[in-house]
Residue, then its C-alpha position, 0 to 999 in steps of 0.5 A: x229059466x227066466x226070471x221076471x220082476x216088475x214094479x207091482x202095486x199091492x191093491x189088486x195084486x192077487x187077481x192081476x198075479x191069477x189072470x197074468x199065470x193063466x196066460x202065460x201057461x197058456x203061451x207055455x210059460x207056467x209060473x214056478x214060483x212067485x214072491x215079493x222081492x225083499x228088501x226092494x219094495x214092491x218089486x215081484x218077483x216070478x220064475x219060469x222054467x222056460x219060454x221067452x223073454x219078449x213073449x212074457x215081457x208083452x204078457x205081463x204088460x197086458x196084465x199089469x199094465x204100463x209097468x215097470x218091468x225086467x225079464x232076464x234069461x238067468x238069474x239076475x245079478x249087478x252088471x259089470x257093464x253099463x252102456x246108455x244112450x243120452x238124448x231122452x234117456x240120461x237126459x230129458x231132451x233131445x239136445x239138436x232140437x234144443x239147439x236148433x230153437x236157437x237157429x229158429x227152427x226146433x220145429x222142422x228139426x224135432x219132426x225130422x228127429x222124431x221119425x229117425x227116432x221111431x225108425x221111420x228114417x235112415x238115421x244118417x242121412x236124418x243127422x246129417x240132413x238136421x245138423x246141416x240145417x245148423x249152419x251158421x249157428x254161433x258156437x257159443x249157442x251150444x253152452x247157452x244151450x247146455x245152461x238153459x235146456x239139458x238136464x238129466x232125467x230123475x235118478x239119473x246121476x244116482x243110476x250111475x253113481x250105484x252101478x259104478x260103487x257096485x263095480x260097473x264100468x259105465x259107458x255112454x255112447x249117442x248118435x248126438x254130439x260130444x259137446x253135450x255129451x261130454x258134458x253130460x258125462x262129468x255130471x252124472x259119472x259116466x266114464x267114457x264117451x261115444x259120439x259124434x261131433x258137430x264141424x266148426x269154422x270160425x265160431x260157428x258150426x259149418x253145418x257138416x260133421x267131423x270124424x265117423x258117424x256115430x250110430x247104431x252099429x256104433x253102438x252096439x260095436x262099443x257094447x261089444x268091445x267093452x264086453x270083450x275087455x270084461x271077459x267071458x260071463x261079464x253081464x250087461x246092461x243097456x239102457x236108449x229110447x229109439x230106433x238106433x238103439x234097438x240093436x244094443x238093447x238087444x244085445x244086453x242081459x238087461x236091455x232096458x227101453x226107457x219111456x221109448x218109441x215102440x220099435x225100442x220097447x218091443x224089442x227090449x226085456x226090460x222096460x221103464x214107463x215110469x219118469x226116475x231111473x232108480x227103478x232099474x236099481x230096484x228091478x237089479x235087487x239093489x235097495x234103496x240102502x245101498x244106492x250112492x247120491x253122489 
């Protein structure tokens, strides 16, 4: 069985809803049922009795747009577990871009990011290649940075705050540093950090790292581990935006690619186009009632 919900406008809603069924029956995919989701606004709600999640997930954005959207092999219910990127998900920036327009160079830095981010680069050596380009960086420009630059997306902390009320542990894990991200992670409630961490010698970064890279694999072995400890038929909900989380992404119940590079957002089953991050909230059944601001 799938279940799929997306954010569905009322103007229109029949004909897209008509044209969206024929082509999933067409693909093998009937729709059994279809309804609004109470409580949740304008969330629809459609089942399937078969067929697959990505496929419909493409099917339904031709149809209804850039729109927000959820599709899960099963009945879809609050996550024990919550495990998300930080740069351009929890945050709006790309934290070693910022921090290099104080070194001069956020251009050089930022192009060198994008292409790791769309998978075009091997994202090691790209980390390695941007953060030794730091050099001499004064540590002190890590909190000018924090102050001046990083913030968290809309609906961000409140994503955090009402999973974690609901019972869900909430783990954040990045290919950044742990000087932002730890940060990061007492603003918004998360309660674990997984990162690297950036050198520093005498007040200035040394241009290398300290301890293991933290990637892709990282990534997906933390989800994994925390899964684990949980037990068996604890779901999970993953959220990231690039290349190097497309295999915890993947790994979820509910792999979400917020606003991401494509790579991300083919090979996601739950997709945010939208700026806040509470639509996942709503795409979970949670209503606006029982969120947490914190």
């Amino acid at each position: 069985m799938l279940i799929a919900r997306l954010i569905a406008e009322e103007e229109g809603l029949e004909t897209r809803l008509d044209s969206a069924g024929a082509a999933l029956e067409s693909a093998g995919t009937p729709i059994a049922a279809a309804g609004m989701l109470e409580f949740c606004g304008n969330v629809l709600e459609l089942t399937m009795p078969r067929g697959d999640a990505l496929e419909v997930a493409d099917i339904l954005g031709e149809h209804f747009g850039d729109c927000d959207m959820l599709v899960a092999r099963d009945e879809i219910a609050v996550p024990r577990l919550f495990v998300s990127d930080m740069d351009s998900t929890m945050i709006g920036q790309e934290c070693i871009d910022e921090l290099a327009d104080y070194a001069g160079i956020k251009d050089r830095v930022a192009d060198i990011t994008e292409r790791a981010m769309r998978g075009e680069l091997d994202f090691e050596a790209a980390l390695r290649e941007r953060v030794g380009l730091l050099e001499g960086l004064a540590e002190a420009a890590i909190e000018q940075c924090l102050d001046e630059r990083i913030r968290p997306v809309p609906g961000a902390r409140t994503l955090v705050q009402t999973l974690k009320a609901h019972g869900c542990r909430t783990v954040l894990v990045t290919g950044g540093f742990h000087h932002f991200a730890d940060p990061v992670a007492e603003q918004l409630g998360f309660e674990r950090v997984v990162g690297n961490r950036l050198a520093v010698g005498e007040g200035r970064l040394t241009g290398g790292l300290a301890g293991p890279v933290s990637d892709a694999s990282t990534k997906l072995a933390t989800l994994e581990e925390e899964r684990a400890a949980l037990g068996d038929g604890a779901r999970v909900l993953a959220s990231g935006d690039g290349a190097n989380d497309i295999p915890m992404i993947g790994a979820a119940d509910y792999g979400f690619a917020y606003r991401a590079k494509p790579k991300a957002r083919a090979a996601a089953n739950g997709r945010v186009s939208s700026e806040d991050l509470t639509v996942i909230l709503s795409l979970l059944g949670i209503g606006r009632e029982d969120w947490t601001q914190g």
